[in-house]
MARSE-633533 format. One line per 2 residues: number of its first residue (from 0); their letters; for each residue x, y, z negated of N, C-alpha, C, CB. Coordinates in nm, 3 decimals, always signed. Glycine has a CB too. Layout:
% MARSE-633533
NUM = A = X:Y:Z:X:Y:Z:X:Y:Z:X:Y:Z ~ ...
END
This chain:
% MARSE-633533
0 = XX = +7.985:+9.335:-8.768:+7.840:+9.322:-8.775:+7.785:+9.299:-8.635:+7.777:+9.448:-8.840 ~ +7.703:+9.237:-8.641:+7.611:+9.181:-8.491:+7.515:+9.272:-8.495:+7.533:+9.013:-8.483
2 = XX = +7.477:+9.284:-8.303:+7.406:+9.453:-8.280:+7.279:+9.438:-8.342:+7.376:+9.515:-8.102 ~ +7.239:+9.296:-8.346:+7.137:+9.219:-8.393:+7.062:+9.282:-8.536:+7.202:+9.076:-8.414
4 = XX = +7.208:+9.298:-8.632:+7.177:+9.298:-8.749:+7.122:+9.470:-8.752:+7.307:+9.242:-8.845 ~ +7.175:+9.557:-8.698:+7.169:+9.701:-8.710:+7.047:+9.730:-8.743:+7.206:+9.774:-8.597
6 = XX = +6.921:+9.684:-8.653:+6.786:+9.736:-8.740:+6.721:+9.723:-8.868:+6.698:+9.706:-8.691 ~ +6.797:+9.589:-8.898:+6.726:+9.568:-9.070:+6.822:+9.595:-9.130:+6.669:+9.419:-9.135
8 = XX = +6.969:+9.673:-9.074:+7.029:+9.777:-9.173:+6.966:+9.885:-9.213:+7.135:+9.827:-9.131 ~ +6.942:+9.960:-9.103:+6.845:+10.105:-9.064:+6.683:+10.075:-9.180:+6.786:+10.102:-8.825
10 = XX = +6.680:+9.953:-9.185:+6.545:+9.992:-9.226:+6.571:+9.973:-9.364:+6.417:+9.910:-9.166 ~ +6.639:+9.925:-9.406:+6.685:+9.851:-9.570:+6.708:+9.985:-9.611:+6.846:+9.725:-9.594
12 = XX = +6.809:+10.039:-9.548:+6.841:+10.223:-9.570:+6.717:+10.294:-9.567:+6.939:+10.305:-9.438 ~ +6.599:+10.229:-9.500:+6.552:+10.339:-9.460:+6.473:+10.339:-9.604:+6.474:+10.344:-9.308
14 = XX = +6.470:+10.216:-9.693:+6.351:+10.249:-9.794:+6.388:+10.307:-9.903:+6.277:+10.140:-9.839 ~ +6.539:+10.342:-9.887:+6.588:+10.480:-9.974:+6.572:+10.648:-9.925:+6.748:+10.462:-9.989
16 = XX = +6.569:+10.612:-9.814:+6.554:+10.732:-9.738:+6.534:+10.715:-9.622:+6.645:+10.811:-9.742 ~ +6.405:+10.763:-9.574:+6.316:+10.714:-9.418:+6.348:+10.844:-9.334:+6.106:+10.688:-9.434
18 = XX = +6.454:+10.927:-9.374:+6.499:+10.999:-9.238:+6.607:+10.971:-9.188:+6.509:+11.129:-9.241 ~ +6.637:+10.815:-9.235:+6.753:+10.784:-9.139:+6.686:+10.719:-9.045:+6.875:+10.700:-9.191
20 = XX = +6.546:+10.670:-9.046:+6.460:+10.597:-8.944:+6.414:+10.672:-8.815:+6.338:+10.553:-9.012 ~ +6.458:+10.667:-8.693:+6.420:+10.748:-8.592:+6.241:+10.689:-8.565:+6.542:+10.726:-8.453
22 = XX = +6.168:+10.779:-8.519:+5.983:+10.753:-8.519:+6.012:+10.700:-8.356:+5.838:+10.942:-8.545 ~ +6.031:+10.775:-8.279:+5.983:+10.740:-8.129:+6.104:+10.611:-8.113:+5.999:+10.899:-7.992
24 = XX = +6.037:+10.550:-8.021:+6.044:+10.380:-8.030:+6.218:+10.380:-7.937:+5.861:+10.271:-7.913 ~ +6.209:+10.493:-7.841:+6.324:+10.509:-7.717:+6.443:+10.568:-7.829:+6.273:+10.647:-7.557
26 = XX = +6.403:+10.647:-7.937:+6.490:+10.724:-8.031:+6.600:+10.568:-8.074:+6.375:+10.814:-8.191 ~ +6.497:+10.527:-8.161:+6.517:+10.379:-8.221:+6.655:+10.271:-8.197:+6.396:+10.301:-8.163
28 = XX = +6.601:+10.280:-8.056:+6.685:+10.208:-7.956:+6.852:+10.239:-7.930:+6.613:+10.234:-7.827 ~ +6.802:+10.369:-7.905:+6.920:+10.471:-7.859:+7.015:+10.439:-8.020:+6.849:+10.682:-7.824
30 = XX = +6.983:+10.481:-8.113:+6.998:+10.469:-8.211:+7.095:+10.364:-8.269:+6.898:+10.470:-8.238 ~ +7.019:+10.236:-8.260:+7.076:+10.091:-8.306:+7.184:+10.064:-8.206:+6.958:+9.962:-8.303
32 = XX = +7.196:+10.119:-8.134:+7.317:+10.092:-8.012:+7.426:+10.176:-8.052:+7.273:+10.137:-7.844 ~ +7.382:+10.325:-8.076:+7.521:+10.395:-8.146:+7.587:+10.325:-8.305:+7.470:+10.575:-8.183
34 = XX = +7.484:+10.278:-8.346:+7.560:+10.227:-8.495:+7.601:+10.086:-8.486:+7.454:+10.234:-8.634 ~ +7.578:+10.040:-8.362:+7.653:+9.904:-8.299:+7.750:+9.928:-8.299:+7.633:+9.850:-8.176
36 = XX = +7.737:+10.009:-8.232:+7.930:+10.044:-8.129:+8.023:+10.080:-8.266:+7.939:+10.254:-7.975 ~ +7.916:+10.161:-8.392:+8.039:+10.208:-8.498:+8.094:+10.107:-8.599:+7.989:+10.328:-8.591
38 = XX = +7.984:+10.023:-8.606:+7.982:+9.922:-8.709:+8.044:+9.772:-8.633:+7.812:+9.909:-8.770 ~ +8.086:+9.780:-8.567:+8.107:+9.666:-8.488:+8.202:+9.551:-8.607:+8.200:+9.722:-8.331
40 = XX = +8.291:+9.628:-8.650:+8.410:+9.597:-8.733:+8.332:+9.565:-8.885:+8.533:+9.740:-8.733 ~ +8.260:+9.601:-8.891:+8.171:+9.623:-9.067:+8.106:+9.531:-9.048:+8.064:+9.763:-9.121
42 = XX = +8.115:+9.460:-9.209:+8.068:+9.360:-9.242:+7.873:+9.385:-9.255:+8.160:+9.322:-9.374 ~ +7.770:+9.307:-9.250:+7.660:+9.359:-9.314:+7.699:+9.384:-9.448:+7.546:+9.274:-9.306
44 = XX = +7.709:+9.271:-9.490:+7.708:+9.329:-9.667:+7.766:+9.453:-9.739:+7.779:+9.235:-9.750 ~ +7.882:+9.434:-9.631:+7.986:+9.602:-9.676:+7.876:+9.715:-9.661:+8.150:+9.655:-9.534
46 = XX = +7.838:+9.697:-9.535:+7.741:+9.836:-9.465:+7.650:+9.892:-9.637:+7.572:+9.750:-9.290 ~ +7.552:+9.745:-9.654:+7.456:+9.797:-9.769:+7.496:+9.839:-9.905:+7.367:+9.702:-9.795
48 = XX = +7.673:+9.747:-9.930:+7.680:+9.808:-10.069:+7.751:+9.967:-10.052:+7.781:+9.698:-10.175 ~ +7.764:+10.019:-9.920:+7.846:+10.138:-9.857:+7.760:+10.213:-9.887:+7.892:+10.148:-9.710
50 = XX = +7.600:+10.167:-9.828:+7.489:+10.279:-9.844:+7.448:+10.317:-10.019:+7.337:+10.213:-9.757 ~ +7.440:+10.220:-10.116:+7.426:+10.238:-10.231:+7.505:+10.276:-10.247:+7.400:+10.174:-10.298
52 = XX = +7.635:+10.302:-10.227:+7.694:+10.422:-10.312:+7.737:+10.557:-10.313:+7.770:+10.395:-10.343 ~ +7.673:+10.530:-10.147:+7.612:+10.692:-10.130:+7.510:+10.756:-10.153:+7.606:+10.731:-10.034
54 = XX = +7.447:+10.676:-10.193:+7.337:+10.717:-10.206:+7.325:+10.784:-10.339:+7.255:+10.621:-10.180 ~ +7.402:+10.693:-10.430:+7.420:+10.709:-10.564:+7.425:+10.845:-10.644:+7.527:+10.649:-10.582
56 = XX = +7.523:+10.893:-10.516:+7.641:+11.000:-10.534:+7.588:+11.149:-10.452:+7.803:+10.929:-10.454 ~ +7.491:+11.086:-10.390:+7.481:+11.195:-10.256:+7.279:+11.184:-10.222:+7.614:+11.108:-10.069
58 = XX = +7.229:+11.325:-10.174:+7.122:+11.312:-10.135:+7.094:+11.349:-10.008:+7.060:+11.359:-10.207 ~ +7.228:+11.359:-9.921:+7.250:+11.339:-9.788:+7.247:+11.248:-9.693:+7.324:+11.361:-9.776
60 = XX = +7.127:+11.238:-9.573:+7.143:+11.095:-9.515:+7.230:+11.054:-9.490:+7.100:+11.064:-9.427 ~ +7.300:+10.965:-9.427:+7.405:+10.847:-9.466:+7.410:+10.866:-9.288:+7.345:+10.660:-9.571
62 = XX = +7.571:+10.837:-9.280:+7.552:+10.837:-9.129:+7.658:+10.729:-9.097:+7.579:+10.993:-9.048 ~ +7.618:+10.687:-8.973:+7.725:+10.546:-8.931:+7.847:+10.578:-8.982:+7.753:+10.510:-8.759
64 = XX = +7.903:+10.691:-8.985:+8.079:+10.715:-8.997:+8.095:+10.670:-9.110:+8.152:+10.868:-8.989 ~ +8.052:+10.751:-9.186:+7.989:+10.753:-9.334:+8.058:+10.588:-9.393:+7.773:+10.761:-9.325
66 = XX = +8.020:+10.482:-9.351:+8.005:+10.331:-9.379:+8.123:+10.318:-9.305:+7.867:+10.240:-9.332 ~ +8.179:+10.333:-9.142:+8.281:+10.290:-9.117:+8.419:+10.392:-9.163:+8.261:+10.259:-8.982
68 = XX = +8.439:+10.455:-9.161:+8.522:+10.520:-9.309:+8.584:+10.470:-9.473:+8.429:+10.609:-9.352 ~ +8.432:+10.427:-9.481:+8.491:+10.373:-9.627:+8.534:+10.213:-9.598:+8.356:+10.382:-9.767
70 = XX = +8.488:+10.155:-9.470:+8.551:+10.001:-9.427:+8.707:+10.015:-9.412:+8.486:+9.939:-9.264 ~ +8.717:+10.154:-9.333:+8.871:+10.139:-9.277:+8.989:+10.155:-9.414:+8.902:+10.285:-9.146
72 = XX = +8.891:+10.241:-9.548:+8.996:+10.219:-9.618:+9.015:+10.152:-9.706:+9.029:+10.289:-9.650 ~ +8.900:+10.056:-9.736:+8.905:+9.924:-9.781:+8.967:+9.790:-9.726:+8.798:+9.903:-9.792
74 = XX = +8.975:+9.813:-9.544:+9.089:+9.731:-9.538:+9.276:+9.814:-9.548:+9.055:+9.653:-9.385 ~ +9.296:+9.953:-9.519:+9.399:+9.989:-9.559:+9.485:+9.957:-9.692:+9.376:+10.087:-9.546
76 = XX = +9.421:+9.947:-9.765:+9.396:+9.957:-9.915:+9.441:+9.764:-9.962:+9.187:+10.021:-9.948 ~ +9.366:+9.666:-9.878:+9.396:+9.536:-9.854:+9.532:+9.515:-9.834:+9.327:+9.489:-9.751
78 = XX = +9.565:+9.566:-9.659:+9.633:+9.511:-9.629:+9.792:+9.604:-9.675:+9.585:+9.476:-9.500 ~ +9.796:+9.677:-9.725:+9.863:+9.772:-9.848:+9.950:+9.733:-9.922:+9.784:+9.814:-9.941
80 = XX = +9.861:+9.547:-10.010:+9.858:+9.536:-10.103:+9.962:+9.423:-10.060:+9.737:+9.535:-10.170 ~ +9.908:+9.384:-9.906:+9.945:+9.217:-9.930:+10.094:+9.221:-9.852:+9.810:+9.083:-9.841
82 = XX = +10.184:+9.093:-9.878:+10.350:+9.139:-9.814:+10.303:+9.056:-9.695:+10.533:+9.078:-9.910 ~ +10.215:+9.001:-9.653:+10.199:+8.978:-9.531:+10.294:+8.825:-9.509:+10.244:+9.118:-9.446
84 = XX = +10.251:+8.696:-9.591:+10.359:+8.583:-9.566:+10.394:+8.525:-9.454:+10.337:+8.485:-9.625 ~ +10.480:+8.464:-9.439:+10.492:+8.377:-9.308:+10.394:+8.234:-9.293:+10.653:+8.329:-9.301
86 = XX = +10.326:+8.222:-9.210:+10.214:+8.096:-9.243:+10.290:+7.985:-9.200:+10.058:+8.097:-9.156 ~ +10.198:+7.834:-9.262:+10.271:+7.737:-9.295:+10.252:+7.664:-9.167:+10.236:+7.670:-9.425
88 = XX = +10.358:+7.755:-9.009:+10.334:+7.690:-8.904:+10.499:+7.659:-8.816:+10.216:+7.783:-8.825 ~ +10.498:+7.612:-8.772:+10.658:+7.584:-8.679:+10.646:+7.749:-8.616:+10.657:+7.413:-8.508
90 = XX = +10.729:+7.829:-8.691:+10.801:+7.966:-8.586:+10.843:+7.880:-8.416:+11.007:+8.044:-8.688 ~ +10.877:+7.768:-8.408:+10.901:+7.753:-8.263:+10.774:+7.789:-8.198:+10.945:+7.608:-8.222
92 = XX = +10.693:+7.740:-8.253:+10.526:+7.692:-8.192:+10.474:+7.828:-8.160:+10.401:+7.604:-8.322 ~ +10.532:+7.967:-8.078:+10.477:+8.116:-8.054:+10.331:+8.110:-8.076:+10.507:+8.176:-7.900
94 = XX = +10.235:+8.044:-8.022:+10.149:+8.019:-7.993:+10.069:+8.033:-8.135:+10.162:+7.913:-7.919 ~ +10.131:+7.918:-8.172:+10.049:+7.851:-8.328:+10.063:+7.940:-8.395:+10.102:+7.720:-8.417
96 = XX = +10.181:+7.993:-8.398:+10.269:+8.057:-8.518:+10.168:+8.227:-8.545:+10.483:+8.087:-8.447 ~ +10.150:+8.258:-8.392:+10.079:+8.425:-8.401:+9.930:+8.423:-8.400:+10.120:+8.530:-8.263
98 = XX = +9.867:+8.263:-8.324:+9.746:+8.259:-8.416:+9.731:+8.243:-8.550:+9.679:+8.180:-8.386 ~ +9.802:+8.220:-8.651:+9.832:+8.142:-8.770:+9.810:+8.293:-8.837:+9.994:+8.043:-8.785
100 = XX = +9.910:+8.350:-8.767:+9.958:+8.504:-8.856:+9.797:+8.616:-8.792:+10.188:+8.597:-8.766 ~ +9.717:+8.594:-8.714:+9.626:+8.681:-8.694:+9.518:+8.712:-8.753:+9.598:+8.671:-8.613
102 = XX = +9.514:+8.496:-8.784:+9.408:+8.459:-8.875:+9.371:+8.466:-9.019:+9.403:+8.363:-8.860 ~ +9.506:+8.473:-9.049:+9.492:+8.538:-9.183:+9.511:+8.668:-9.214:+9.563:+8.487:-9.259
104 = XX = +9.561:+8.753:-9.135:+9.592:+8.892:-9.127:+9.382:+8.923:-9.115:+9.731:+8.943:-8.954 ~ +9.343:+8.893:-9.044:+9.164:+8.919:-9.048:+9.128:+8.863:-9.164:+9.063:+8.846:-8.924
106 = XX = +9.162:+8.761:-9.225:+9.108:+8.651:-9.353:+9.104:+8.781:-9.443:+9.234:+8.492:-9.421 ~ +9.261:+8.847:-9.467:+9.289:+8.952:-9.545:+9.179:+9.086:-9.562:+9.413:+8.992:-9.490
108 = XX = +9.175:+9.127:-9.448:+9.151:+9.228:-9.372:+8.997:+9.225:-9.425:+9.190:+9.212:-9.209 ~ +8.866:+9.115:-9.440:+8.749:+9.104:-9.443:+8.707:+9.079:-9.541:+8.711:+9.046:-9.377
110 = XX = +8.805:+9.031:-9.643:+8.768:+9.000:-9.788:+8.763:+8.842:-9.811:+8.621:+9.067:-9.824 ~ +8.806:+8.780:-9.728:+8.723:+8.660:-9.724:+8.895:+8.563:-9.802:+8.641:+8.611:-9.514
112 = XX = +9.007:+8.632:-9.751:+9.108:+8.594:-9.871:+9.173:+8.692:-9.940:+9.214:+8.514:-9.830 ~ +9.230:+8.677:-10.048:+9.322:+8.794:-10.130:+9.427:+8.799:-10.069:+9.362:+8.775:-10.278
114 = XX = +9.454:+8.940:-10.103:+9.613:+8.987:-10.026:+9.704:+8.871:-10.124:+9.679:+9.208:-10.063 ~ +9.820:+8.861:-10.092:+9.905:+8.793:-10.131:+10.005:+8.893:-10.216:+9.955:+8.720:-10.018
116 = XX = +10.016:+9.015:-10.324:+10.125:+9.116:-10.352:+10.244:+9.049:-10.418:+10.072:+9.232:-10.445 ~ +10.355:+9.173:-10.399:+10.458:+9.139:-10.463:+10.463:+9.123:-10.659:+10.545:+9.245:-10.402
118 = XX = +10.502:+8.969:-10.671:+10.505:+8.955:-10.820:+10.625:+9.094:-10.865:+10.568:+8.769:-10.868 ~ +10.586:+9.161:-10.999:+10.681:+9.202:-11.119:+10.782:+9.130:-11.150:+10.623:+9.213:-11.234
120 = XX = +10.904:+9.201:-11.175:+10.968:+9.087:-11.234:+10.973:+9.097:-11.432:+11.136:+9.090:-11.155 ~ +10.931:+9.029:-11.475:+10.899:+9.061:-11.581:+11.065:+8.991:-11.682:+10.729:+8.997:-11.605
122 = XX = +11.038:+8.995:-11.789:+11.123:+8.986:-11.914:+11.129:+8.849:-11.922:+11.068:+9.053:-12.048 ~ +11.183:+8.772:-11.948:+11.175:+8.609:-12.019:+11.234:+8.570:-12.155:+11.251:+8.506:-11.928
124 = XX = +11.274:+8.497:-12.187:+11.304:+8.505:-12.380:+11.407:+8.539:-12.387:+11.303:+8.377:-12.484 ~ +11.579:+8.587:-12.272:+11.663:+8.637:-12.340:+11.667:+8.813:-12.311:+11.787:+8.554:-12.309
126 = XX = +11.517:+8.847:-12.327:+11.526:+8.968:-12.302:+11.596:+9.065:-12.448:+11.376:+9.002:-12.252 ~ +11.555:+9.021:-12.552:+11.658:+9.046:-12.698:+11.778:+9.038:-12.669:+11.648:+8.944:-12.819
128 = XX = +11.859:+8.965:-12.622:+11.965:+8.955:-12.591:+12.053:+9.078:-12.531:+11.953:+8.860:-12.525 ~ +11.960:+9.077:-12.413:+12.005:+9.161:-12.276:+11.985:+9.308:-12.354:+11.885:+9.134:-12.107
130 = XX = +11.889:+9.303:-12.417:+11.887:+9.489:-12.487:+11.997:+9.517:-12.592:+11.724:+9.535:-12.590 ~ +12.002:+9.412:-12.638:+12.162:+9.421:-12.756:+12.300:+9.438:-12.649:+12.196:+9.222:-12.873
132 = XX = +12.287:+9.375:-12.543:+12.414:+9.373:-12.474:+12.418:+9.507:-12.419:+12.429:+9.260:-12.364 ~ +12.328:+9.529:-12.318:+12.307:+9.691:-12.260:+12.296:+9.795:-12.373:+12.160:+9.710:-12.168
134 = XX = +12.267:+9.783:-12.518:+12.315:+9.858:-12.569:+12.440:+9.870:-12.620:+12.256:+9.872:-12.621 ~ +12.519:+9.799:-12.612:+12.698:+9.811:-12.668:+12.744:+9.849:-12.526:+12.798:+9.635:-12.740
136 = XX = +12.724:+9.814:-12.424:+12.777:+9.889:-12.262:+12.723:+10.025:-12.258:+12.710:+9.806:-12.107 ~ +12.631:+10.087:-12.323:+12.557:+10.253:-12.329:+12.736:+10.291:-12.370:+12.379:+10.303:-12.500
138 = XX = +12.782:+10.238:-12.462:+12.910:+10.338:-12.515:+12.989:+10.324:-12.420:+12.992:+10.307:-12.653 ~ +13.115:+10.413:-12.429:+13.222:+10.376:-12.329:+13.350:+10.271:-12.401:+13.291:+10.531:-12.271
140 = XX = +13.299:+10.289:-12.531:+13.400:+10.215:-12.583:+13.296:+10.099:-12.727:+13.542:+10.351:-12.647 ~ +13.306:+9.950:-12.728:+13.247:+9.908:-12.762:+13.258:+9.950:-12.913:+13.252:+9.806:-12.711
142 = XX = +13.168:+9.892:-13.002:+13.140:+9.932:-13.123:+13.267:+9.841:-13.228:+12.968:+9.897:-13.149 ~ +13.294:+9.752:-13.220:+13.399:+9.653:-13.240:+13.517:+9.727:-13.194:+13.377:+9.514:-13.162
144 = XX = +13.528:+9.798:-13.100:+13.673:+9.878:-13.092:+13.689:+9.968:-13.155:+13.713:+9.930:-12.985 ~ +13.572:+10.033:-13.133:+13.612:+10.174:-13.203:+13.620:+10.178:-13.369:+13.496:+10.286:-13.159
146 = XX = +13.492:+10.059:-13.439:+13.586:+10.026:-13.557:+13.728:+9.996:-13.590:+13.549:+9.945:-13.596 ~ +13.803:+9.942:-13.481:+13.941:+9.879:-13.506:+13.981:+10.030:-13.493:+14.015:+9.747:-13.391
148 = XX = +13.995:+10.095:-13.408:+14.038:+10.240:-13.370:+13.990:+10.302:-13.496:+13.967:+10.310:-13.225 ~ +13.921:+10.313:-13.537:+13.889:+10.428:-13.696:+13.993:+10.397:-13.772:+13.735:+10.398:-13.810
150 = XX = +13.980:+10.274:-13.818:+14.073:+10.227:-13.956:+14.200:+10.285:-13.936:+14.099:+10.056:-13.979 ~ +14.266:+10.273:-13.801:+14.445:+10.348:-13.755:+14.377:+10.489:-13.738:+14.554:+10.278:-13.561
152 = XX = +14.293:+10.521:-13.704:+14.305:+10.688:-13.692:+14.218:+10.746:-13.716:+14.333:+10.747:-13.584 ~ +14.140:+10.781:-13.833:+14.000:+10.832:-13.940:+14.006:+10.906:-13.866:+13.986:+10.879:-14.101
154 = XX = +14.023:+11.045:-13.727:+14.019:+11.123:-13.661:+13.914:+11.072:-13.631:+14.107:+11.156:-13.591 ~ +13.952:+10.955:-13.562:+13.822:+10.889:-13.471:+13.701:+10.889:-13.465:+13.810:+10.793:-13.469
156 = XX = +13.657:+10.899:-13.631:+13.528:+10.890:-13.720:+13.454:+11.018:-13.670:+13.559:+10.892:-13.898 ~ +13.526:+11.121:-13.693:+13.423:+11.262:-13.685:+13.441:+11.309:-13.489:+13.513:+11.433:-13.829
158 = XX = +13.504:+11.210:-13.424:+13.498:+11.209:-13.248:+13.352:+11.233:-13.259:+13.548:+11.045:-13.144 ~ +13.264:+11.116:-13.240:+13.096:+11.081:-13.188:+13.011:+11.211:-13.229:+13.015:+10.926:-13.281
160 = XX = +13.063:+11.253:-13.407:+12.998:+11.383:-13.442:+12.999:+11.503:-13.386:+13.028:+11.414:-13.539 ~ +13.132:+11.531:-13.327:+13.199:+11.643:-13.312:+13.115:+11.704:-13.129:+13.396:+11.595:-13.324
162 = XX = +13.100:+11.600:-13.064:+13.049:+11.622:-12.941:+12.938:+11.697:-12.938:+13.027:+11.515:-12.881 ~ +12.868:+11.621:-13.057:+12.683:+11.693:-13.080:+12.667:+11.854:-13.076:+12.610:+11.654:-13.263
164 = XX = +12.829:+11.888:-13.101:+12.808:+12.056:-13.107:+12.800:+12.127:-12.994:+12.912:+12.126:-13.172 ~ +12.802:+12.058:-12.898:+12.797:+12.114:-12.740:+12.686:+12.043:-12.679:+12.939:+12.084:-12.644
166 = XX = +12.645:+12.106:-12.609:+12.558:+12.062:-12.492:+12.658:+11.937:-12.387:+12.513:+12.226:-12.392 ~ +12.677:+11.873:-12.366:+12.687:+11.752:-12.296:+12.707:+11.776:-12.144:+12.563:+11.670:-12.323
168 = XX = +12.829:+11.821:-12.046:+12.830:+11.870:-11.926:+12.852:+11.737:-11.834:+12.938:+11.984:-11.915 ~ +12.811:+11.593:-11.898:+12.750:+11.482:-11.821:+12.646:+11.452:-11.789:+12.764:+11.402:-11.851
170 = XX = +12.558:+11.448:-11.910:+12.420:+11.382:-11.925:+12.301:+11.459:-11.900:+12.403:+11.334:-12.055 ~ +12.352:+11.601:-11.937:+12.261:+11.742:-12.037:+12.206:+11.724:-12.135:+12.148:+11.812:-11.986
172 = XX = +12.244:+11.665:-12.213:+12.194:+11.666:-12.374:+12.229:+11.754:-12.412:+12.229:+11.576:-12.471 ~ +12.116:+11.851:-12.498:+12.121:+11.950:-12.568:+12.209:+11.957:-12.639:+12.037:+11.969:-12.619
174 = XX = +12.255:+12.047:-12.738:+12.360:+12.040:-12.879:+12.299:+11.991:-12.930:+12.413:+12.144:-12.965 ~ +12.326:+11.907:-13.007:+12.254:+11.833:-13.175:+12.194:+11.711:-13.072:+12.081:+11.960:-13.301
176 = XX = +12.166:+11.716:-12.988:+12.081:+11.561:-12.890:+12.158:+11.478:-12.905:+12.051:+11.555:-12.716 ~ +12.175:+11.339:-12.908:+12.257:+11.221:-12.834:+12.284:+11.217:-12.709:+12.205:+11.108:-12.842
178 = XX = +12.379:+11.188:-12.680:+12.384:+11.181:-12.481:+12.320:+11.025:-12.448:+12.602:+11.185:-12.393 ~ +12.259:+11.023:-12.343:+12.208:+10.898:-12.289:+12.243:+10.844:-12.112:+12.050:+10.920:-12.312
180 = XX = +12.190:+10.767:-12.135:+12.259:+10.684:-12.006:+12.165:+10.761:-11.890:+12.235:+10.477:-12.009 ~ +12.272:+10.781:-11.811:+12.127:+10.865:-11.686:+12.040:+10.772:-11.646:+12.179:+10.934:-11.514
182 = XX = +12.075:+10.624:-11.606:+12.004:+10.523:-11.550:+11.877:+10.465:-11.585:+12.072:+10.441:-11.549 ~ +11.870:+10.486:-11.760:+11.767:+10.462:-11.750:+11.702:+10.547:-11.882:+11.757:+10.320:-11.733
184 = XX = +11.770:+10.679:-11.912:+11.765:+10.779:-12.033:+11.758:+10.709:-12.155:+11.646:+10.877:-12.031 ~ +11.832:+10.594:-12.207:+11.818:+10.529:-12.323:+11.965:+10.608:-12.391:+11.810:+10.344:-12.303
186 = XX = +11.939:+10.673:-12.535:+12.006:+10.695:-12.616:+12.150:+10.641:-12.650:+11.937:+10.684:-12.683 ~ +12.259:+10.711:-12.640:+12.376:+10.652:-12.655:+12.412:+10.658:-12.770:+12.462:+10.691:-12.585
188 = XX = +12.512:+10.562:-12.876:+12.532:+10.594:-13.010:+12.689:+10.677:-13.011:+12.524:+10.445:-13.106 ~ +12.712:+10.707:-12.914:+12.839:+10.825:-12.900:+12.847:+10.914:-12.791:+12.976:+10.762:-12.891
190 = XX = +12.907:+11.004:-12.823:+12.919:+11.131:-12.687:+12.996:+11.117:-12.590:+12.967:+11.263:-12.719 ~ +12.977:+11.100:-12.430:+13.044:+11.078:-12.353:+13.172:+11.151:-12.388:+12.984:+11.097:-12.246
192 = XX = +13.267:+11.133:-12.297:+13.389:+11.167:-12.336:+13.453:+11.336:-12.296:+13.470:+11.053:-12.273 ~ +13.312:+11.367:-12.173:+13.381:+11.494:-12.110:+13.307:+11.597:-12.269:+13.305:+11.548:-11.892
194 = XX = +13.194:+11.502:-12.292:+13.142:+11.633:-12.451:+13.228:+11.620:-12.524:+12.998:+11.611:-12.564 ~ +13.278:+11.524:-12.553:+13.420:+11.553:-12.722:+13.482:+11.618:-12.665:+13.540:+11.426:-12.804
196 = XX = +13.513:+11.627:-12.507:+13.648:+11.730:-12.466:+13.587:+11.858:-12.478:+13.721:+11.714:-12.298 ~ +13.494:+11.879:-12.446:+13.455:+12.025:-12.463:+13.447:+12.060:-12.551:+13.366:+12.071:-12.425
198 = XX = +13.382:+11.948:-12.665:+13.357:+12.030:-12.817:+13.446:+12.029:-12.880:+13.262:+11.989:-12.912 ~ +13.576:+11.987:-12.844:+13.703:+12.011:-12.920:+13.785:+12.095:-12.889:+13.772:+11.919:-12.930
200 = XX = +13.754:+12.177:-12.766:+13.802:+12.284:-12.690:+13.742:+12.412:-12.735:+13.777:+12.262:-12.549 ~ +13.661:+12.383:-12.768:+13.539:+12.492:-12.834:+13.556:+12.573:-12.987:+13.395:+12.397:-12.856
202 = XX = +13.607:+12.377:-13.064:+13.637:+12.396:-13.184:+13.764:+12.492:-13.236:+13.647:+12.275:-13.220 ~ +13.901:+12.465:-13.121:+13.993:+12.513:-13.088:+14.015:+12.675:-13.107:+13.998:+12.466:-12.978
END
């Protein structure tokens, strides 16, 4: 903000509240020079929509900090957001290259461009896929084997059941719970292997 602008801040404020207006003319002065020096960095416009919403909220006069406070964490909050790109200048060019990067680092900083954040990486259409696959890797032994394995040894069948009777000294699944993958707690359709050992030790 220009020192310029400070009095028809003071007074714009003042027609919400005229005891932020100093009376003696030397007060005044003194005055518009301290909220120079604070506001230097603050936009006008920031300053007034700063004062409305203190005002909003509060029936306390409003004080320079007050406005530069809520600037500093509106640009924290900016530049937070943004990964900060490399601009579209020759890295040889020092010169070019760190005016390039200053100018938009302030562009950021003032509102005047959007931070640039890191995209999500989101799902794309073989995300069906990928959940059918990561769920046959949840077991230790695929579902296709362990059918082949039942048919030679019906033991096999009451394995997955037999675990549920113990608490789970991999995962911590309760008794009667399913054990699940620690990575990302999704439900397993069999009991890790150290629970069948226990619950058959148990059974024993």
């Amino acid at each position: 903000m220009e020192p310029e602008q400070i009095p028809q801040l003071i007074a714009e404020i003042a027609l919400a509240d005229p005891r932020v207006r100093r009376e003696d003319r030397k007060e005044r002065r003194a005055q518009a020079l301290m909220w120079a020096g604070i506001l230097a960095e603050v936009p006008y416009d920031f300053a007034v929509t700063a004062a409305h919403q203190h005002y909003a909220k509060s029936t306390w006069p409003i004080l320079p900090a007050d406005i530069a406070t809520r600037w500093a964490a509106t640009v924290r909050d900016r530049m937070r957001h943004d990964v900060d790109p490399a601009p579209p200048v020759d890295p040889d060019n020092e010169q070019a290259y760190r005016h390039a990067l200053a100018a938009r680092r302030r562009a950021v900083a003032t509102g005047q461009q959007p931070p640039v954040e890191h995209k999500m990486l989101t799902s794309g259409p073989a995300a069906a896929s990928v959940e059918r696959r990561l769920a046959e890797l949840g077991a230790y032994m695929p579902p296709s084997v362990r059918d082949a394995l039942a048919v030679a040894q019906p033991e096999a069948r009451r394995t997955p059941y037999l675990g549920l009777t113990v608490p789970c000294p991999h995962c911590r699944a309760a008794a009667g719970q399913r054990c699940t993958i620690p990575a990302s707690g999704r439900r397993m359709p069999h009991a890790h292997p150290s629970r069948v050992t226990a619950a058959t030790e148990a059974a024993a």
